[in-house]
PDB file with one MODEL, atoms N, CA, C and O in Angstrom:
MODEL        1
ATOM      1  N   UNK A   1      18.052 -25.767 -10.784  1.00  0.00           N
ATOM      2  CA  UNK A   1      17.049 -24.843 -11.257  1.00  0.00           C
ATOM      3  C   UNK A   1      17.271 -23.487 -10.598  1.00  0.00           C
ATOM      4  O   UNK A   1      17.407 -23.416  -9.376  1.00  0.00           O
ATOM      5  N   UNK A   2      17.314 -22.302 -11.457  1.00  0.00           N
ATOM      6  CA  UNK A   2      17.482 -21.325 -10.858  1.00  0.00           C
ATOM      7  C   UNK A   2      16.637 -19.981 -10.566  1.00  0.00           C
ATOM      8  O   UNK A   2      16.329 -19.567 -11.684  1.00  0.00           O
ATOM      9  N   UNK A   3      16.204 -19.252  -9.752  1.00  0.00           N
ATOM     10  CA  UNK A   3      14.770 -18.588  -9.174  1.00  0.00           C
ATOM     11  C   UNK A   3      15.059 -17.485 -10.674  1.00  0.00           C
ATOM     12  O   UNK A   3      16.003 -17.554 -11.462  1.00  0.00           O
ATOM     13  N   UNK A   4      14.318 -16.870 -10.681  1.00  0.00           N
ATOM     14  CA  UNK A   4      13.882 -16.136 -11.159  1.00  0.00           C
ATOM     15  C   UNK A   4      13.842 -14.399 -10.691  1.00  0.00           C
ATOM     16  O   UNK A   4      12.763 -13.939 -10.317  1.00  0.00           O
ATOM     17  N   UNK A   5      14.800 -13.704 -10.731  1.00  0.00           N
ATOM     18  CA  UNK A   5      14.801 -12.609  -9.960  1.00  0.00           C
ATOM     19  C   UNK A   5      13.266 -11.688 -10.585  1.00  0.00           C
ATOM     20  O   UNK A   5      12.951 -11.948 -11.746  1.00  0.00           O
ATOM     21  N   UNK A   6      12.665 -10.990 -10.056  1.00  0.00           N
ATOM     22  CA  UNK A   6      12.100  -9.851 -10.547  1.00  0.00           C
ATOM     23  C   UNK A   6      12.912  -8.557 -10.680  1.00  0.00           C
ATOM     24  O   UNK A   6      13.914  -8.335 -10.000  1.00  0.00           O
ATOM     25  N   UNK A   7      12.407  -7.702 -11.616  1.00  0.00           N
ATOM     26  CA  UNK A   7      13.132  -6.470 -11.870  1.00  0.00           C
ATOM     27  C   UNK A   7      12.667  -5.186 -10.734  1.00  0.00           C
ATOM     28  O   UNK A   7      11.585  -4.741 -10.349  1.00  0.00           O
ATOM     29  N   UNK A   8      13.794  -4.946 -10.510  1.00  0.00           N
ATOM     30  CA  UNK A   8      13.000  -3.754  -9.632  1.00  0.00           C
ATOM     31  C   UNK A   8      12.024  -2.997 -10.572  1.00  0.00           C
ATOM     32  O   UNK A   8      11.844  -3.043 -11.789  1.00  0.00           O
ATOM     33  N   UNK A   9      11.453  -2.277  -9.556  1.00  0.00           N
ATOM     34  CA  UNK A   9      10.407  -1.234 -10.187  1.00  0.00           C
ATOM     35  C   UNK A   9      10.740   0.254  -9.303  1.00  0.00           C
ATOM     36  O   UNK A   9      10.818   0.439  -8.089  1.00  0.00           O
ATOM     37  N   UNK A  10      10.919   1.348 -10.636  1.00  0.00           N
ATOM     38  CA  UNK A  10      11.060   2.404  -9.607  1.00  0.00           C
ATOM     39  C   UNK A  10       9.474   3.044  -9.551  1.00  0.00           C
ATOM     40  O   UNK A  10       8.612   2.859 -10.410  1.00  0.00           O
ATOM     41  N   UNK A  11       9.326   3.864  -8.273  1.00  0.00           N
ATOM     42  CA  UNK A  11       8.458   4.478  -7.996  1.00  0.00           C
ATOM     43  C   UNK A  11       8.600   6.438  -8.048  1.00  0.00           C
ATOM     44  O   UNK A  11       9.255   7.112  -7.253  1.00  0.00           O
ATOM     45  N   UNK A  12       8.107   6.751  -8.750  1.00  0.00           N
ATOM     46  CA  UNK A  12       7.655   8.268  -8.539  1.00  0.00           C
ATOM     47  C   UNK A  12       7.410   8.627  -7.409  1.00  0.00           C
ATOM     48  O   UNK A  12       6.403   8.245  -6.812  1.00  0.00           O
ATOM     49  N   UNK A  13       8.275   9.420  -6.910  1.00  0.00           N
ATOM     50  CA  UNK A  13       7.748   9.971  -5.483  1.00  0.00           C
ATOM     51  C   UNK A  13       6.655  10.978  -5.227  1.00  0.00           C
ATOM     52  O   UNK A  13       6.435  11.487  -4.128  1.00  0.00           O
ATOM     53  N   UNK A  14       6.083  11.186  -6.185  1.00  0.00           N
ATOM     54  CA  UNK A  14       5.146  12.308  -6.292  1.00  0.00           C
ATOM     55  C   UNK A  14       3.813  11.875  -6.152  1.00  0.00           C
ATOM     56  O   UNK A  14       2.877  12.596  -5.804  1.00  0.00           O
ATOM     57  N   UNK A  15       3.714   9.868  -6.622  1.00  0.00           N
ATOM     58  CA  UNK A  15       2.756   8.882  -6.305  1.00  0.00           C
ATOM     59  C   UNK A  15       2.472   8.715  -4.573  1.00  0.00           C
ATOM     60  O   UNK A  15       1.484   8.270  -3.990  1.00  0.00           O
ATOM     61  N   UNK A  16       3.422   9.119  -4.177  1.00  0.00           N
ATOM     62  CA  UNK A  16       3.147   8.466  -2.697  1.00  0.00           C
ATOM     63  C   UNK A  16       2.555   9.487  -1.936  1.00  0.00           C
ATOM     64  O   UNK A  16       2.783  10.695  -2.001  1.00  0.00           O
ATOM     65  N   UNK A  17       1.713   8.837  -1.154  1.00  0.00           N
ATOM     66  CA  UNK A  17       1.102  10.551   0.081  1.00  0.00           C
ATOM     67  C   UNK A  17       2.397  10.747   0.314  1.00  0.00           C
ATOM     68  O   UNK A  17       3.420  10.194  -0.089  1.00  0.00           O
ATOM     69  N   UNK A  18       2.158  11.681   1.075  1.00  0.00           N
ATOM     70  CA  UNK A  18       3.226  12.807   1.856  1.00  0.00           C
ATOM     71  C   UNK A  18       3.582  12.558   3.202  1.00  0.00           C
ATOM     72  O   UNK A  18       4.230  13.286   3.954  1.00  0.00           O
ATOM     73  N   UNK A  19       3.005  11.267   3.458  1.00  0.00           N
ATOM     74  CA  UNK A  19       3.059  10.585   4.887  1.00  0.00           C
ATOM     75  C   UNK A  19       4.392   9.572   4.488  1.00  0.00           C
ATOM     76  O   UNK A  19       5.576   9.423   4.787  1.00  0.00           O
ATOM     77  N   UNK A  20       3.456   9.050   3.697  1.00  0.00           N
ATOM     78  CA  UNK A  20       4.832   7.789   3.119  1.00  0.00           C
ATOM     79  C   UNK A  20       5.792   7.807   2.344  1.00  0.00           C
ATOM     80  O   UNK A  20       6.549   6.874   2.075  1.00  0.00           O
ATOM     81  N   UNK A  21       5.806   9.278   1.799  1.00  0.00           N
ATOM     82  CA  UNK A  21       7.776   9.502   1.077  1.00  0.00           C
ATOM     83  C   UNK A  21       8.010   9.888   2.336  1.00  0.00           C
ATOM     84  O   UNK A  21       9.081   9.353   2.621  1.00  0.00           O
ATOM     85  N   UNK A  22       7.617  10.533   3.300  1.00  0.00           N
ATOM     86  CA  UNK A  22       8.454  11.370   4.461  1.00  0.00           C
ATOM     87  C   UNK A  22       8.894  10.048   5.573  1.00  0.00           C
ATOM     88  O   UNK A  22       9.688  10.274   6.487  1.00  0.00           O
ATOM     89  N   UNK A  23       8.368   8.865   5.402  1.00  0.00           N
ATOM     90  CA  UNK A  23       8.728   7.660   5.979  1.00  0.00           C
ATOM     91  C   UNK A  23       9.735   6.778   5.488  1.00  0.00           C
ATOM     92  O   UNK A  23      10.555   6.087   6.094  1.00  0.00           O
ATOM     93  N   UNK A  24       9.446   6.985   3.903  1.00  0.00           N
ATOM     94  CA  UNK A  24      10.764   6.366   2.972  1.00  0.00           C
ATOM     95  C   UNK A  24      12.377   6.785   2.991  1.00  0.00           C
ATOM     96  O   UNK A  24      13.358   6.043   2.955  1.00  0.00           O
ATOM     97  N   UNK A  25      12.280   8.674   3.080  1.00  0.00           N
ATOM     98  CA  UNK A  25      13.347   9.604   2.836  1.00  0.00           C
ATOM     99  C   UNK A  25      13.817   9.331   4.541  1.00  0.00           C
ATOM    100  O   UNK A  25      15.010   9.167   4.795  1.00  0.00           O
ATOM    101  N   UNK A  26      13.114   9.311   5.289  1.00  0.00           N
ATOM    102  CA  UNK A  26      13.212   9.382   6.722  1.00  0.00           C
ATOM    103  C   UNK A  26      14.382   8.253   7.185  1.00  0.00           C
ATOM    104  O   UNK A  26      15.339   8.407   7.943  1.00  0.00           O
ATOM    105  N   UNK A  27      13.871   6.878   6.326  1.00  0.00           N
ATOM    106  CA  UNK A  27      14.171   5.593   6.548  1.00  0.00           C
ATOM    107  C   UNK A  27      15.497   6.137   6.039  1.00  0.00           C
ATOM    108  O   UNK A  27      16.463   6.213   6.799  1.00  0.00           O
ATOM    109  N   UNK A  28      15.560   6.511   4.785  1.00  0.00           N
ATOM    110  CA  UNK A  28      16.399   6.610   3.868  1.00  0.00           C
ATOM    111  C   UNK A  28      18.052   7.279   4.732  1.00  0.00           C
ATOM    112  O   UNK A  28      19.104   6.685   4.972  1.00  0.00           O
ATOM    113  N   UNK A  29      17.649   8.660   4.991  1.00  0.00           N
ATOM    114  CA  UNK A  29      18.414   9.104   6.041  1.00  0.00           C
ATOM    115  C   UNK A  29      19.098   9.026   6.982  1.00  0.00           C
ATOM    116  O   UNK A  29      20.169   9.608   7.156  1.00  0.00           O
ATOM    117  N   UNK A  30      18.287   7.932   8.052  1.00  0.00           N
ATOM    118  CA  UNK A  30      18.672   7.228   9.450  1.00  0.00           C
ATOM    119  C   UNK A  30      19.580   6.550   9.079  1.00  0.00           C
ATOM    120  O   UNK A  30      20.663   6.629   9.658  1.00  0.00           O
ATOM    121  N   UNK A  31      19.342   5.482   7.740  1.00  0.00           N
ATOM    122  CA  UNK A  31      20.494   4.356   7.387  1.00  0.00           C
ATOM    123  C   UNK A  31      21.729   5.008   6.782  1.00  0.00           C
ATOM    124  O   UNK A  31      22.725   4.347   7.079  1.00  0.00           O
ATOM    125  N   UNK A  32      21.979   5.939   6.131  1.00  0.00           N
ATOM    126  CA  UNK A  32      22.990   6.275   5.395  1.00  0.00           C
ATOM    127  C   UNK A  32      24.269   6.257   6.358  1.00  0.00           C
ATOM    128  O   UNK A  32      25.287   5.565   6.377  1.00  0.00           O
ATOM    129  N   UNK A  33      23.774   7.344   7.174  1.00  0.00           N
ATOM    130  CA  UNK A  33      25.202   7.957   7.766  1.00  0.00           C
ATOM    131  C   UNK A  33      25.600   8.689   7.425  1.00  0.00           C
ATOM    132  O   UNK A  33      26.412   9.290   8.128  1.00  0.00           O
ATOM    133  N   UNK A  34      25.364   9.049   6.381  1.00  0.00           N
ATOM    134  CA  UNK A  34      26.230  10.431   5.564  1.00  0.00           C
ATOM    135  C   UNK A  34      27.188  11.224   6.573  1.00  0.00           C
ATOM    136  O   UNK A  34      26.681  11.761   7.558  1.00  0.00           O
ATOM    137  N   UNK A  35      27.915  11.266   6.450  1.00  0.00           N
ATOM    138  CA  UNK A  35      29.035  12.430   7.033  1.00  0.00           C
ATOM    139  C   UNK A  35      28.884  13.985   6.023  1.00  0.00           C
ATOM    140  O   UNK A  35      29.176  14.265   4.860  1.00  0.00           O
ATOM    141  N   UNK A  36      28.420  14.561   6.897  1.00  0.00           N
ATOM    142  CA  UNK A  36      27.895  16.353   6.510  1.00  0.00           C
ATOM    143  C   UNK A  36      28.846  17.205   7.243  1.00  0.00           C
ATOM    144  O   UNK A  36      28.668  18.277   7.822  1.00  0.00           O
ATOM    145  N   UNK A  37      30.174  16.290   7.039  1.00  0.00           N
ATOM    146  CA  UNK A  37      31.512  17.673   7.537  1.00  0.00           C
ATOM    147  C   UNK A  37      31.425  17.882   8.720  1.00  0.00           C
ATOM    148  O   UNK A  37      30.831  17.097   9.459  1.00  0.00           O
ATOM    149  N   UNK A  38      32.171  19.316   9.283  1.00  0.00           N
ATOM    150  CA  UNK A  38      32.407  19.526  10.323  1.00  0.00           C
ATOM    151  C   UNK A  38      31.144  20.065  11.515  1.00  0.00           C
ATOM    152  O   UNK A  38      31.279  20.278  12.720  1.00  0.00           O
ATOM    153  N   UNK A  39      29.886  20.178  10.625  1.00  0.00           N
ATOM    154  CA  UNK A  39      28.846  20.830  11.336  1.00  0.00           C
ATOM    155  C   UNK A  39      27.493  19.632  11.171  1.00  0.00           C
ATOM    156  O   UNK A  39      27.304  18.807  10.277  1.00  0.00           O
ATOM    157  N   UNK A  40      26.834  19.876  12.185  1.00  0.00           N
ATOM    158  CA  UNK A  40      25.256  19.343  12.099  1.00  0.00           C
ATOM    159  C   UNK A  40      24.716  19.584  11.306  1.00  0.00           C
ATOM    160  O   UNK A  40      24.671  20.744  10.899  1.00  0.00           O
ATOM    161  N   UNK A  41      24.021  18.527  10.699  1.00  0.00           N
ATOM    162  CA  UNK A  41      22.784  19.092   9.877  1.00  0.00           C
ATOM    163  C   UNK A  41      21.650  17.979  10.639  1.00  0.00           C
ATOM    164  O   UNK A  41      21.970  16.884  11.101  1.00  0.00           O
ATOM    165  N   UNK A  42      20.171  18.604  10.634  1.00  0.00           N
ATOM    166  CA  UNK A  42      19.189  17.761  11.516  1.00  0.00           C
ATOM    167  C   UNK A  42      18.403  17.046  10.373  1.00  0.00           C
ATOM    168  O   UNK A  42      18.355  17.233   9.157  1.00  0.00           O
ATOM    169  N   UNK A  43      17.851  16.225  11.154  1.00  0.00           N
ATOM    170  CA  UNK A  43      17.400  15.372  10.529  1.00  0.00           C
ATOM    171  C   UNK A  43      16.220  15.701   9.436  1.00  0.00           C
ATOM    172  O   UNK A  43      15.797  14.893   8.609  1.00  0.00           O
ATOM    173  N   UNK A  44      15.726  17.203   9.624  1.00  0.00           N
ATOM    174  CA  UNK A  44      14.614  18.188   8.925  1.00  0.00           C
ATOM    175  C   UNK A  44      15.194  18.333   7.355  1.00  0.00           C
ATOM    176  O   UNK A  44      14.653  18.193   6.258  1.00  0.00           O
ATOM    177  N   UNK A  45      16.842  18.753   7.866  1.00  0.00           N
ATOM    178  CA  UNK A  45      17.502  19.266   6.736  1.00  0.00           C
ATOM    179  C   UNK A  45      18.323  17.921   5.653  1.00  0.00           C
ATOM    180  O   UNK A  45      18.626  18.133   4.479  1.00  0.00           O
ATOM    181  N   UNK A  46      18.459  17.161   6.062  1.00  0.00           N
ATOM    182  CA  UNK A  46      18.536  15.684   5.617  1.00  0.00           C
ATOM    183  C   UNK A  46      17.426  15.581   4.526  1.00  0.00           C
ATOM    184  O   UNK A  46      17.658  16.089   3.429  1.00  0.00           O
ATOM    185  N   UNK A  47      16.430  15.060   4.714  1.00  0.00           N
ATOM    186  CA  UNK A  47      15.379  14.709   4.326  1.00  0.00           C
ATOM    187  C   UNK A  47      14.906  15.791   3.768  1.00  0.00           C
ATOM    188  O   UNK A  47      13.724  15.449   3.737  1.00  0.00           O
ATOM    189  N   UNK A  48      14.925  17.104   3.183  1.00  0.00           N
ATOM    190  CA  UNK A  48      14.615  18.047   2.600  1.00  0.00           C
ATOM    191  C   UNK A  48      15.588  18.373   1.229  1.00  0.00           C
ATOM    192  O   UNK A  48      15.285  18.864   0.141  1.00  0.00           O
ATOM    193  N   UNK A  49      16.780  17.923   1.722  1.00  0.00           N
ATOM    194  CA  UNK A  49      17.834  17.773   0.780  1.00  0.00           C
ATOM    195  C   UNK A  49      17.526  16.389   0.061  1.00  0.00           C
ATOM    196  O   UNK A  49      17.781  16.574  -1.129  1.00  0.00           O
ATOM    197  N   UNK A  50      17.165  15.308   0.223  1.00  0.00           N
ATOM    198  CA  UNK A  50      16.932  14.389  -0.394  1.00  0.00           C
ATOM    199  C   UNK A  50      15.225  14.455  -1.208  1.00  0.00           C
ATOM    200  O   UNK A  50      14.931  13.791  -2.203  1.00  0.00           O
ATOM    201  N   UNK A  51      14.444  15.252  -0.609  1.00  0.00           N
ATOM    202  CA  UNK A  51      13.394  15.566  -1.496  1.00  0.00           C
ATOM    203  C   UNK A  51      13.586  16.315  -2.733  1.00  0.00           C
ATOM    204  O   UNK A  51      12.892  16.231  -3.745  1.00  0.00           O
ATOM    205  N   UNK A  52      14.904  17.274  -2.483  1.00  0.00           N
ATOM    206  CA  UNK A  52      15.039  18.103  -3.697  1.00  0.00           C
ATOM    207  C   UNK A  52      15.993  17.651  -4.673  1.00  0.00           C
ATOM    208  O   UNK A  52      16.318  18.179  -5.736  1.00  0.00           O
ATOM    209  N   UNK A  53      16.600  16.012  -3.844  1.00  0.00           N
ATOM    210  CA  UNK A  53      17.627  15.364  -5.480  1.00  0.00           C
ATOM    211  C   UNK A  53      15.870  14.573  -5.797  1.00  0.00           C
ATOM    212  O   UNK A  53      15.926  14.074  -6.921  1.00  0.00           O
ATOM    213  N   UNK A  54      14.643  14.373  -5.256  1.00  0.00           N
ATOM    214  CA  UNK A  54      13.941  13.052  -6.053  1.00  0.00           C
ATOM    215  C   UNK A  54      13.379  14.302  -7.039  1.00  0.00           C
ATOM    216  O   UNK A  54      13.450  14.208  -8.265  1.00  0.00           O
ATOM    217  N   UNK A  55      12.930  15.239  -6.504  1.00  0.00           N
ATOM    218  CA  UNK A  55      12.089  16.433  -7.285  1.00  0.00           C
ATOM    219  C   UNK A  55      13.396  16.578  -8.614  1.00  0.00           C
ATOM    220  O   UNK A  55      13.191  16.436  -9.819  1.00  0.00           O
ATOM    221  N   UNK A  56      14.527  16.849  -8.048  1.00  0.00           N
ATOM    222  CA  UNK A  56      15.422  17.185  -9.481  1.00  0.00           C
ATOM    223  C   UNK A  56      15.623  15.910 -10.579  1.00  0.00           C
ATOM    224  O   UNK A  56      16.221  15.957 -11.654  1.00  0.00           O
ATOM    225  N   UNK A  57      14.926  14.747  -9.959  1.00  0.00           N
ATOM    226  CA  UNK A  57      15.515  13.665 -10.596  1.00  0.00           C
ATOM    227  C   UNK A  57      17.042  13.119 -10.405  1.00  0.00           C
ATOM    228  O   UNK A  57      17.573  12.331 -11.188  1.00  0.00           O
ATOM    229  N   UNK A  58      17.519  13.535  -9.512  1.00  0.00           N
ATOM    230  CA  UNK A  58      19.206  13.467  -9.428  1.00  0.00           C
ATOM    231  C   UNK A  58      19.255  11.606  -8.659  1.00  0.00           C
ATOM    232  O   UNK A  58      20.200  10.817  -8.676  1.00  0.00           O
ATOM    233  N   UNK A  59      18.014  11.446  -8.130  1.00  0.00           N
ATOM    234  CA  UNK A  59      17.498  10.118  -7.294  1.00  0.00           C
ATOM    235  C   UNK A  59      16.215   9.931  -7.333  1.00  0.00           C
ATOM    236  O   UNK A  59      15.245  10.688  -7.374  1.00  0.00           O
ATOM    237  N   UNK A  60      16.426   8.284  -7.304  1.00  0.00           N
ATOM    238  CA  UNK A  60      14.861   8.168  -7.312  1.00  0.00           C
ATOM    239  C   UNK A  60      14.545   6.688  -6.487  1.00  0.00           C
ATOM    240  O   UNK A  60      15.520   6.071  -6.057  1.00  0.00           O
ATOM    241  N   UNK A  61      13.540   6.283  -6.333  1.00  0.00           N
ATOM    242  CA  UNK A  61      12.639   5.506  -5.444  1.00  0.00           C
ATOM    243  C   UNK A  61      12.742   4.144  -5.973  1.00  0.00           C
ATOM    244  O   UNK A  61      12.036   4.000  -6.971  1.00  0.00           O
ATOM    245  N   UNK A  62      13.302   3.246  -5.674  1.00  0.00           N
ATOM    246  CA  UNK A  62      13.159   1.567  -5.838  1.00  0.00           C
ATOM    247  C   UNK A  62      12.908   0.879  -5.355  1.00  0.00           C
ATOM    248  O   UNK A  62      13.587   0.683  -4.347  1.00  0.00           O
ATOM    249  N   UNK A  63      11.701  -0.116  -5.636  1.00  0.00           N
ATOM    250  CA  UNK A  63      11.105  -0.698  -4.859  1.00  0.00           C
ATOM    251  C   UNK A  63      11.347  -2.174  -5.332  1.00  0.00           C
ATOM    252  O   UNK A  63      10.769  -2.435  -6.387  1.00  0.00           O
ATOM    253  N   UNK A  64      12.024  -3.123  -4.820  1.00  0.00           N
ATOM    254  CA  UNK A  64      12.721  -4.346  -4.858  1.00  0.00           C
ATOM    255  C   UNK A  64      11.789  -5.744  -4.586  1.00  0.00           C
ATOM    256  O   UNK A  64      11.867  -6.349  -3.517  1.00  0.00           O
ATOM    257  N   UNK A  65      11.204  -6.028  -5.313  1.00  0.00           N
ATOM    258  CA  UNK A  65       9.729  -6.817  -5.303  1.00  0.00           C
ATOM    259  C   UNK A  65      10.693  -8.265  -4.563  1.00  0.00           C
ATOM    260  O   UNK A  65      10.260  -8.713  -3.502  1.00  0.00           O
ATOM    261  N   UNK A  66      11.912  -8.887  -5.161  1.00  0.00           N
ATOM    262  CA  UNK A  66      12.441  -9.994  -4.030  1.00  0.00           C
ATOM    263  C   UNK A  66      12.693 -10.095  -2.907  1.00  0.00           C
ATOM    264  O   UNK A  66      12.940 -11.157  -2.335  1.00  0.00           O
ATOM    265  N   UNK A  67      12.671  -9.073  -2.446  1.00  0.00           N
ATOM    266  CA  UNK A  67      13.082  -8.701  -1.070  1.00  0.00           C
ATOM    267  C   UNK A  67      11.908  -8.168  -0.521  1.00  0.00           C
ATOM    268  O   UNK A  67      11.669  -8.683   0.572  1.00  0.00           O
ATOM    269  N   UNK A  68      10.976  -7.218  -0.916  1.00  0.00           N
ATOM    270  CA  UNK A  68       9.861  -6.878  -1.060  1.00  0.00           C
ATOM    271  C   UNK A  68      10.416  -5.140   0.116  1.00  0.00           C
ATOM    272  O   UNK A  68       9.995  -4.888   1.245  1.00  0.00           O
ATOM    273  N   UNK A  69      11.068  -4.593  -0.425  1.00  0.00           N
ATOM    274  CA  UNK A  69      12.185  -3.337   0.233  1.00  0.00           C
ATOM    275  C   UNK A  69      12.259  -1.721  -0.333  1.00  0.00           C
ATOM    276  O   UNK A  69      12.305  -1.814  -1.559  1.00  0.00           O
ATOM    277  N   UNK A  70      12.269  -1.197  -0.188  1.00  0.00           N
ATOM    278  CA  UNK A  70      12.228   0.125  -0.865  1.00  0.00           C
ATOM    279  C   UNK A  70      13.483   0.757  -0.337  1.00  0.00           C
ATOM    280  O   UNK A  70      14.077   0.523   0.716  1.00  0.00           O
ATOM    281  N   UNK A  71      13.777   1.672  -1.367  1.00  0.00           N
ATOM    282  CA  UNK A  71      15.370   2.219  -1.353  1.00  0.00           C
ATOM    283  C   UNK A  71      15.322   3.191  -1.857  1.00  0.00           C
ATOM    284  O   UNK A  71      14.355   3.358  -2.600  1.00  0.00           O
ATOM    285  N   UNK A  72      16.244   4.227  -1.726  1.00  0.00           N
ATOM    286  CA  UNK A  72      16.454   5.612  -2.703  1.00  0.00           C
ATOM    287  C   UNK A  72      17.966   5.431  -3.388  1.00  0.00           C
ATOM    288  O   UNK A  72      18.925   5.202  -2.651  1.00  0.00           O
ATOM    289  N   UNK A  73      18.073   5.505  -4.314  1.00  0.00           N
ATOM    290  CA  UNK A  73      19.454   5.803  -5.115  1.00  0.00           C
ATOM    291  C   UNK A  73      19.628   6.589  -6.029  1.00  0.00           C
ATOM    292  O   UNK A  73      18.816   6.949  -6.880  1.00  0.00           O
ATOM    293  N   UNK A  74      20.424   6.810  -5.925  1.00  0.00           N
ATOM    294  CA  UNK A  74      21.350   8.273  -7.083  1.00  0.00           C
ATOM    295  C   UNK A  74      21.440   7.617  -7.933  1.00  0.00           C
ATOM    296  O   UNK A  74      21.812   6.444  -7.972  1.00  0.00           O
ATOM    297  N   UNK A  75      20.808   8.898  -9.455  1.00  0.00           N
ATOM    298  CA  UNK A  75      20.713   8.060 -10.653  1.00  0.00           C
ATOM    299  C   UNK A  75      22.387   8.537 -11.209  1.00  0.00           C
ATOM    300  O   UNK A  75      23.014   9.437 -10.651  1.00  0.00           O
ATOM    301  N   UNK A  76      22.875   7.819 -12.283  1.00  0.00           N
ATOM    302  CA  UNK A  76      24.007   7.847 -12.635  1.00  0.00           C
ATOM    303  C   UNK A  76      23.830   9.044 -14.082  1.00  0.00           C
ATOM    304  O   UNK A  76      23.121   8.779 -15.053  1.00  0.00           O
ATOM    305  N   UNK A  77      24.329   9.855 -13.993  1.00  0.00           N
ATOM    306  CA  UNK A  77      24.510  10.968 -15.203  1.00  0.00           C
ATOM    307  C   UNK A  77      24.167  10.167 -16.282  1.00  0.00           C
ATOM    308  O   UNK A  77      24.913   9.192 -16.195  1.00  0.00           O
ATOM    309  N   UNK A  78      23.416  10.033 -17.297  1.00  0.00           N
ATOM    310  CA  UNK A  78      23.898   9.862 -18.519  1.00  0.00           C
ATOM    311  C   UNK A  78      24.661  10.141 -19.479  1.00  0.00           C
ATOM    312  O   UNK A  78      24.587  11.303 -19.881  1.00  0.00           O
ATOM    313  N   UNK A  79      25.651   9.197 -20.184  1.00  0.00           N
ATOM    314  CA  UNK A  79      26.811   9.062 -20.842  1.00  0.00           C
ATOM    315  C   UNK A  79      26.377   9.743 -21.885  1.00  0.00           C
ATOM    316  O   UNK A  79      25.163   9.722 -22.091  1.00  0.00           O
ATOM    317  N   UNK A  80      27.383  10.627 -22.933  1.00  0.00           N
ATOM    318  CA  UNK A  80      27.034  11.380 -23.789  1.00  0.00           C
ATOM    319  C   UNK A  80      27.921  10.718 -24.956  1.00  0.00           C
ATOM    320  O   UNK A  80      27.890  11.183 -26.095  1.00  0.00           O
TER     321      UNK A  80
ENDMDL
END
């Protein structure tokens, strides 16, 4: 017998206070790692850059009901 996944659900970041995207993007940030080249970027400028791909829509908010987890991912261009 085999479980039953649920579908993720994305979330609007514009739904969440301003306490808890800045905890999500925050989370979001710490885990990546991103390599930002030869110079620093702080952790202010991280997370400000990732507010302005959810605002552009370039990424958005998933919230993973099996795991019960939230994530940010880059949406994929749509094919023309």
């Amino acid at each position: 017998m085999s479980e039953q996944r649920a579908d993720p659900v994305i979330v609007p970041h514009a739904e969440l206070s301003a306490e808890a995207l800045q905890g999500v993007i925050e989370s979001f940030v710490l885990r990546e790692g991103t390599d930002y080249g030869s110079h620093d970027v702080s952790l202010q400028q991280k997370v400000a850059q990732v507010l302005r791909q959810l605002e552009r829509k370039e990424a958005q908010i998933v919230y993973d009901p099996d795991t019960e987890s939230i994530d940010i991912v880059v949406r994929r261009p749509s094919a023309v």
